[in-house]
C-alpha positions as CSV (number, residue, x, y, z in Angstrom):
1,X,117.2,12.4,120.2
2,X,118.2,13.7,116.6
3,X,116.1,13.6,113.4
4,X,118.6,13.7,110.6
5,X,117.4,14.5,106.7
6,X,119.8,14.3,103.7
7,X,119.4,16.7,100.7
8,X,122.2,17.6,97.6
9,X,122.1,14.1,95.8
10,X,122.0,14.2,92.0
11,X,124.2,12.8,89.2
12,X,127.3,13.9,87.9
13,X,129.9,13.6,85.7
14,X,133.1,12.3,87.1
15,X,135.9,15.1,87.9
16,X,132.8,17.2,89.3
17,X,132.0,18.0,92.4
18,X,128.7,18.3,94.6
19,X,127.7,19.1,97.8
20,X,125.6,17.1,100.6
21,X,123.9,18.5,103.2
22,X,122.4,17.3,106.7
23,X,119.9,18.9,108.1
24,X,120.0,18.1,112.0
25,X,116.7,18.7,114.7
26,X,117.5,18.8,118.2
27,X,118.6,20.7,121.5
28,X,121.8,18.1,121.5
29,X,123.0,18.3,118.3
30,X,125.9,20.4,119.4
31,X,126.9,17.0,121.7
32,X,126.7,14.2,118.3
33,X,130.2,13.1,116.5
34,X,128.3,13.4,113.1
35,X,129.4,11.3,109.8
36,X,129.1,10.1,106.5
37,X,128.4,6.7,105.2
38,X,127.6,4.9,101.9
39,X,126.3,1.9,100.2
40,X,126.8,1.3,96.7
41,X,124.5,-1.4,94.8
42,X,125.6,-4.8,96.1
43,X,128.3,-3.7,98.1
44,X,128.2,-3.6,102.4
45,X,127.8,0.3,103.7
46,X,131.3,1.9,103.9
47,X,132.5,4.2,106.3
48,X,133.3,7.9,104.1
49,X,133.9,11.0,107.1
50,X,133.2,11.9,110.4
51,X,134.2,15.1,112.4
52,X,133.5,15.9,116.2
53,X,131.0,17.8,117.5
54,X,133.4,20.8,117.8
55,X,134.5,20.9,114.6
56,X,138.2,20.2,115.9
57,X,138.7,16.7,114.5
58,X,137.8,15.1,111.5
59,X,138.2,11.6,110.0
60,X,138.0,9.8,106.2
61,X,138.4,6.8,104.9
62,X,141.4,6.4,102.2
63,X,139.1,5.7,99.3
64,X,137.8,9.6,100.0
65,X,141.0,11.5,101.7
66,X,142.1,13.9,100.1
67,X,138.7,14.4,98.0
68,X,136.0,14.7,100.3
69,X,136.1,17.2,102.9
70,X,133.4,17.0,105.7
71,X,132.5,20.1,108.2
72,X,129.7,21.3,110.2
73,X,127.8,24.6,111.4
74,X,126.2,24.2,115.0
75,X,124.6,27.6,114.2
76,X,122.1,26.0,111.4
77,X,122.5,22.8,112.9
78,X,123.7,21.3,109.5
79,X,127.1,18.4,108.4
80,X,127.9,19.0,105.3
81,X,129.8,16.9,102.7
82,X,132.2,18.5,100.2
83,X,133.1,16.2,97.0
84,X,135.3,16.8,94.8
85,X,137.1,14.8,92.0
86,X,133.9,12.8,91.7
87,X,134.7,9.0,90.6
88,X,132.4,6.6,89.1
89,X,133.1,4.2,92.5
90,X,131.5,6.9,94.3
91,X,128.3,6.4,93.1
92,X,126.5,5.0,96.2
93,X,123.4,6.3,98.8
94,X,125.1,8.8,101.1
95,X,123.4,8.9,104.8
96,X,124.0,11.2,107.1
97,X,124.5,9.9,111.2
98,X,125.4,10.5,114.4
99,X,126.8,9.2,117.7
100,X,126.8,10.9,121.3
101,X,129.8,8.1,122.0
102,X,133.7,7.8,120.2
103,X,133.6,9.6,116.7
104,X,135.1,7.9,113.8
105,X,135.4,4.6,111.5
106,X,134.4,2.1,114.3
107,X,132.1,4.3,116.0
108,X,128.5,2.8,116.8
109,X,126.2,5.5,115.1
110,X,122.6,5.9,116.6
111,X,120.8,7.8,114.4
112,X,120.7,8.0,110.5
113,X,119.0,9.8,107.8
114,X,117.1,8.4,104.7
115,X,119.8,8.7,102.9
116,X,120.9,10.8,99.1
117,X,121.5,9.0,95.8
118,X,124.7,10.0,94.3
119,X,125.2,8.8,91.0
120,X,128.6,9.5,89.0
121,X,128.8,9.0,85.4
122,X,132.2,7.9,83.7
């Protein structure tokens, strides 16, 4: 298994940028597809990045490519979420999760964090 904590949230002001961070616990972390997802208020949890557990691959939504960019550091067992060009739609709780199956949009994540707040202010 994986224990997955969140950290990095805050608020900004939109055109800024902030960085989330996922701290990961486990011998098989190297093995997990690890991504991001969101929920803003009243909306269903949206699919934002995902990248494979070698670093090669990496996915985003289109609300986020080009924006976001999502990467990873087996070392320090840590995903880490780069976002740029911060919009006000962005504002949302940011969890971190992961999958040992297909990585991606439709994969089946099995573990998740607590999740961040990210606020954006217009």
């Amino acid at each position: 298994q994986v224990q997955l904590v969140e950290s990095g949230g805050g608020l900004v002001q939109a055109g800024g940028s902030l960085r989330l961070s996922c701290a990961a616990s486990g011998r098989t972390f190297r093995s997990y597809c690890m991504a991001w997802l969101r929920q803003a208020p009243g909306k269903e949890r949206e699919f934002a990045a995902a990248i494979t557990w070698t670093g090669s691959f990496t996915f985003y939504s289109d609300s986020v490519k080009g924006r976001f960019t999502i990467s990873r550091d087996n070392a320090k067992n840590s995903v880490y979420l780069q976002m740029n060009s911060l919009k006000p739609e962005d504002t949302a709780v940011y969890y971190c999760a992961a999958t040992t199956s297909a990585c991606g949009r439709g994969a089946r994540y099995d573990y998740w964090g607590e999740g961040t707040q990210v606020t954006i202010s217009s």
